[in-house]
C-alpha positions in Angstrom: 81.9 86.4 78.2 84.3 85.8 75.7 87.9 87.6 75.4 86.9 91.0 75.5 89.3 92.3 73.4 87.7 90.4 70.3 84.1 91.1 71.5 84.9 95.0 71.4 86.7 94.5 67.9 83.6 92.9 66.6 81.6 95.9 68.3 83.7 98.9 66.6 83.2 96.6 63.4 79.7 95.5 62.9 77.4 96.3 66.1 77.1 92.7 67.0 78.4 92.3 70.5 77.8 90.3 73.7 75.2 90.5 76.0 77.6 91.9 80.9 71.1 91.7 106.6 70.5 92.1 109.3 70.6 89.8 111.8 69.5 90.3 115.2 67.4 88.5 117.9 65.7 89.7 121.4 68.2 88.5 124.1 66.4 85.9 126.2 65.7 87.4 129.7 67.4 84.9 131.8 65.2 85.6 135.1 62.6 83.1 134.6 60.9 82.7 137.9 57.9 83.5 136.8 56.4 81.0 133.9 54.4 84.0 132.5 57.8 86.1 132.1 59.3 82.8 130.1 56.6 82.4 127.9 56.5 86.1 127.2 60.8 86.2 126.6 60.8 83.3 124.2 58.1 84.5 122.1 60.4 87.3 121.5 62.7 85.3 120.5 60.9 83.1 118.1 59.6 86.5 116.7 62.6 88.0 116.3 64.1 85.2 114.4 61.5 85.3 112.1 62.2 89.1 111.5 66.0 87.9 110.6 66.9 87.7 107.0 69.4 85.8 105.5 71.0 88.2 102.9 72.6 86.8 99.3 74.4 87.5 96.9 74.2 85.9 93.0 76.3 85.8 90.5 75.7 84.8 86.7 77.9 82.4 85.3 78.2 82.2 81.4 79.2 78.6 81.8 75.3 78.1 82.5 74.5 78.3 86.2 73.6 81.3 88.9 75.7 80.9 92.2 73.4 81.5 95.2 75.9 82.7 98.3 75.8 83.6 102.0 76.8 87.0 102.3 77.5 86.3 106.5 80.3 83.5 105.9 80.5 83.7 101.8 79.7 79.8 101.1 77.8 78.9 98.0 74.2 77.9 99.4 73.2 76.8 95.7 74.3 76.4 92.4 71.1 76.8 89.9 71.7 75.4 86.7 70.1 77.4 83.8 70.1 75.9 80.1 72.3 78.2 78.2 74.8 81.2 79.3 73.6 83.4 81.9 75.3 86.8 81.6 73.7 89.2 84.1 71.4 88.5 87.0 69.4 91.0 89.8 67.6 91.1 92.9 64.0 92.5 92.8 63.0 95.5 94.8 61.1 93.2 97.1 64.0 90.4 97.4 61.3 87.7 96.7 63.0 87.3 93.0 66.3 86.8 91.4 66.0 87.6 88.0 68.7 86.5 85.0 69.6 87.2 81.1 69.7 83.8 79.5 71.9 83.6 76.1 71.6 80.6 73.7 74.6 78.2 74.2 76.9 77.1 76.7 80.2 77.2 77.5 82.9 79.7 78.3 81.4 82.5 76.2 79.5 80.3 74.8 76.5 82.8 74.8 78.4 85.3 72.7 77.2 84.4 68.9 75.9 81.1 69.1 72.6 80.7 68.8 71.0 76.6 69.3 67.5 74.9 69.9 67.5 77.5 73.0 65.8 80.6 73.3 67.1 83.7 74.6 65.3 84.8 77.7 65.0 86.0 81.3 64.4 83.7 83.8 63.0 84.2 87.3 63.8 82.2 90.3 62.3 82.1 94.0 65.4 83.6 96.6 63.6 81.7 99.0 63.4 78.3 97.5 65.5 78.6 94.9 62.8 77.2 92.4 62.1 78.7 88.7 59.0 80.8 88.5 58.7 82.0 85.1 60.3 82.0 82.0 60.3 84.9 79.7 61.4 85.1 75.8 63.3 88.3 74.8 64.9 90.1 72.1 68.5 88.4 70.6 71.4 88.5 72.9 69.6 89.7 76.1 72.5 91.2 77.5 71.4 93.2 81.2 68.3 92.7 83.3 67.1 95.2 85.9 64.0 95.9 88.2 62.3 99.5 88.6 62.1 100.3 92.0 58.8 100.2 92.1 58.6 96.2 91.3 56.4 97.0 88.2 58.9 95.9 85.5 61.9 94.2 84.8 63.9 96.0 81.5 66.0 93.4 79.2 68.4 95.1 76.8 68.4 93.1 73.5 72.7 93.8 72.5 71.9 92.2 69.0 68.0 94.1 68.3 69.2 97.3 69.6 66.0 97.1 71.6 64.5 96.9 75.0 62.1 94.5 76.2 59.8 95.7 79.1 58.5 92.8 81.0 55.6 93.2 83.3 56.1 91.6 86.6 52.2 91.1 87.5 51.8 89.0 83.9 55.4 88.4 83.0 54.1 89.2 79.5 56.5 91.9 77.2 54.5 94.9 76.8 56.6 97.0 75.1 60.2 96.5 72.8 61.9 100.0 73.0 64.3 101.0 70.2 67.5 102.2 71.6 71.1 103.1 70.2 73.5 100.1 68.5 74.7 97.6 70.6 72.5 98.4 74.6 74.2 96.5 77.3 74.6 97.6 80.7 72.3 100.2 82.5 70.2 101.6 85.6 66.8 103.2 86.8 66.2 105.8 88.4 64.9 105.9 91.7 61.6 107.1 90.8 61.4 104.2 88.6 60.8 106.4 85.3 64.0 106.0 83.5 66.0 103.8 82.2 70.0 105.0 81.4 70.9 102.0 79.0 74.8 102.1 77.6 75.0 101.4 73.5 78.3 99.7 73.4 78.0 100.0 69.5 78.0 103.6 69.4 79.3 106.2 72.2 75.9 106.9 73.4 73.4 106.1 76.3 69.7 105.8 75.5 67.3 107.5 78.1 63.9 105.5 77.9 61.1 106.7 79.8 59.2 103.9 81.4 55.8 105.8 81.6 55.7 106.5 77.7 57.7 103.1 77.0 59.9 105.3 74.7 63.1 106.4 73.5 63.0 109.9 74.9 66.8 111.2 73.8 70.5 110.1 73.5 73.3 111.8 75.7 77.0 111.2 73.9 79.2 110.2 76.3 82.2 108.8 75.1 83.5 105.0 73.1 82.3 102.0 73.6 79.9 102.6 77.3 79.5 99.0 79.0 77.2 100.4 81.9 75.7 103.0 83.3 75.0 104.1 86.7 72.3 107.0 88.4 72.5 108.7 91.5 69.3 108.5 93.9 68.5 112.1 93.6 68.6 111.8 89.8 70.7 114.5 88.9 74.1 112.3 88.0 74.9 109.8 85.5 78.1 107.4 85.1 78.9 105.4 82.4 82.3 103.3 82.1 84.2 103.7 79.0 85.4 100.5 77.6 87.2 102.4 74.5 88.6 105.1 76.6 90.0 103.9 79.9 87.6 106.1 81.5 84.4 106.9 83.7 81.8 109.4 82.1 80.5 111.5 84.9 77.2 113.3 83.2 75.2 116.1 84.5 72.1 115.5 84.0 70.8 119.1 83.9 73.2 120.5 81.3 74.5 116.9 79.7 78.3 118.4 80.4 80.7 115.0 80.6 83.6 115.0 82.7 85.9 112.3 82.2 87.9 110.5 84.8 90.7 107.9 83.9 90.7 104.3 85.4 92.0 100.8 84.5 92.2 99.2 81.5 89.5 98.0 79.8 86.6 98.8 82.4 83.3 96.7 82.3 81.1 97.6 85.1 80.3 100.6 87.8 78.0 100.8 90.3 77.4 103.8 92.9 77.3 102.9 96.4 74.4 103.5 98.7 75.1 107.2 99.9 75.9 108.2 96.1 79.6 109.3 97.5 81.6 106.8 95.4 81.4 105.3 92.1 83.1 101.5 91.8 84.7 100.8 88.2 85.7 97.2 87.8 88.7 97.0 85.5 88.1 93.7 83.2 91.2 94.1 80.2 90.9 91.1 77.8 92.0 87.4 78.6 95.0 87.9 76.8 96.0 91.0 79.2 93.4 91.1 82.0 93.4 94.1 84.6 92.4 92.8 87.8 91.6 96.1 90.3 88.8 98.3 91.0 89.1 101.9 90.6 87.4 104.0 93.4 85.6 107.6 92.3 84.6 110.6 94.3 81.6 112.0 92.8 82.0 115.0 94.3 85.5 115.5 93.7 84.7 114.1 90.3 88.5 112.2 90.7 90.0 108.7 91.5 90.8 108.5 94.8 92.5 105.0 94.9 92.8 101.7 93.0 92.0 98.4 94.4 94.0 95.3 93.7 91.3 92.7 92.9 91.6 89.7 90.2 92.3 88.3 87.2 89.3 90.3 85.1 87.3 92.0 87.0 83.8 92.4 85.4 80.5 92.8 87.8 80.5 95.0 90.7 77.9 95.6 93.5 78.1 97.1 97.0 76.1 96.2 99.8 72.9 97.6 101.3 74.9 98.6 104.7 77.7 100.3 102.5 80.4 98.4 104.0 80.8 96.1 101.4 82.1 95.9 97.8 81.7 92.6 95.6 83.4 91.8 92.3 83.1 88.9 89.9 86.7 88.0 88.4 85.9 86.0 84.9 89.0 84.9 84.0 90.2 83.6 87.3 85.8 82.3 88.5 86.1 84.1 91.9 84.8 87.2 93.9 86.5 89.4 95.9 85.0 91.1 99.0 86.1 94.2 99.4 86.5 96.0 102.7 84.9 99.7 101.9 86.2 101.5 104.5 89.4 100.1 104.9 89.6 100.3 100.4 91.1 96.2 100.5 90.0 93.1 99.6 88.9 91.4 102.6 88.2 87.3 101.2 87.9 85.7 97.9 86.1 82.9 97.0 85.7 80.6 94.6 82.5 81.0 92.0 83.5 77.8 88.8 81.5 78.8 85.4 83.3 82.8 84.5 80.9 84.7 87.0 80.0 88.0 85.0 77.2 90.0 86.7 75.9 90.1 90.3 73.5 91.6 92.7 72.5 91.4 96.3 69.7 91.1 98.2 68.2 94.4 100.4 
């Protein structure tokens, strides 16, 4: 991503913008007497360490590469090189896939407006062997990819089309390109896998597609400039960070009343942890002024209940599957900070090269 300060200039201007485990094995029964008994303990064991799952994280770098890492000891396990700038990357349902927007260029920010020999896409890698399995062309600018729960699709938002490409995950063929607001970036599914909440950073508006008719079905005004959106499992409760407002939307679904709650400056991403209690807004600012913290929400109190002191540009946020665990991409500094949920601190940083932007986890 480029300096977000310019990039949201350009937005308010012309429309054009940029695209943003566990572990456990059978204890070995050390009476082993009888030969029966040993055979029978460490066939456990071998079963139970093929139960175990390593879990990952990604990020998307827009320099051109997707960092694989360890989420037990935070090493990068792989750096996959991608031809051109990836911006936003996901985990499918089934944790089989890692799936990642793909903008023309290189470069830091290189994907914003420059468009060469390259085609904008999503790409699809193996988590297990890190090897590409399909290659899919998309609208301009793909901005945010994301899976329904289900596994059936994977939704592109096209920032410069002001569309959305639906991408079947059987064929990996486009079936459908959805018209939504000016500028759609960042967004979620519902749980039921028939909605899609996409944030038009163009306008102050978030486009609810429904993924059964593969159409527009309405637009809910929720404040300037939305980055992202977020939906609560039970379906009833929609976020949406604010770039142009210093703000989180909190939307209720039922009567579309907004309540908004104040947070850093310049916020990029949210993301609502597991049990729906908290939302996470990662505070980016521009590279001339970056904020560097998340703000923490109670959805129930519908207020900020702390601020966490993160780095230099925070941008993509995700919390882990146990709830324990908050990650957040810095761009302007390449790192992630782990963040302690419980304890509201930043546990470890590490070092991601390339302006990491989006990530996700594995289940």
């Amino acid at each position: 991503m480029i300096k977000f300060k310019m990039i949201f200039i350009v937005i308010l201007l012309s429309g054009v913008i940029m695209a943003g485990c566990s572990s456990g094995s059978n204890a070995v029964d050390e009476q082993k007497s009888v030969s029966g008994d040993a055979q029978q303990t460490e066939g456990n064991k071998e079963e139970a360490e093929e139960k175990t799952e390593v879990q990952y994280y990604y990020t998307a770098n827009e320099k051109g590469s997707i960092s694989k890492i360890d989420a037990v000891d935070n090493s990068i396990v792989k750096t996959i090189e991608v031809e051109g700038s990836a911006h936003n990357v996901q985990v499918s349902p089934d944790g089989e896939l890692i799936g990642a927007t793909v903008v023309p260029g290189a470069g830091h920010g290189g994907g914003h407006g420059s468009h060469g020999e390259v085609s904008a896409k999503a790409v699809f890698y193996s988590v297990e062997g890190d090897e590409l399995v399909q290659e899919v062309e998309v609208g301009n600018h793909p901005a945010h990819i994301v899976f329904t729960h289900d596994g059936k699709y994977a939704v592109v938002t096209n920032n410069e089309d002001n569309t959305a490409s639906v991408i079947d995950m059987n064929s990996f063929n486009v079936t459908n390109t959805v018209e939504t607001g000016k500028g759609p970036h960042g967004f979620r599914i519902s749980s039921d896998s028939k909605r899609a909440y996409i944030a038009n950073m163009g306008e102050d508006t978030v486009s609810v597609i429904n993924l059964e008719t593969k159409k527009e079905e309405k637009r809910i005004k929720v404040g300037i400039a939305p980055v992202t959106t977020g939906i609560t499992s039970d379906g009833k409760t929609l976020v949406a960070s604010l770039n142009g407002e210093n703000a989180l939307a909190v939307v209720d679904l039922a009567t579309e009343k907004v309540d908004k709650i104040p947070v850093g400056t310049g916020p990029a991403q949210v993301y609502i942890d597991e049990k729906g209690q908290f939302a996470y807004v990662a505070n980016q600012g521009t590279e001339e002024t970056p904020s560097s913290s998340v703000t923490v929400i109670d959805l129930v109190l519908k207020k900020a209940i702390t601020e966490i002191e993160t780095g230099k540009g925070s941008h993509g946020v995700v919390t882990s599957p146990d709830n324990k665990r908050v990650y957040v991409t810095n761009m302007f500094e390449d790192t992630v900070s782990i963040i302690d949920k419980e304890q509201n601190k930043v546990i470890d940083t590490i070092e991601v090269k390339g302006v990491p932007n989006g990530i996700s986890i594995t289940e």
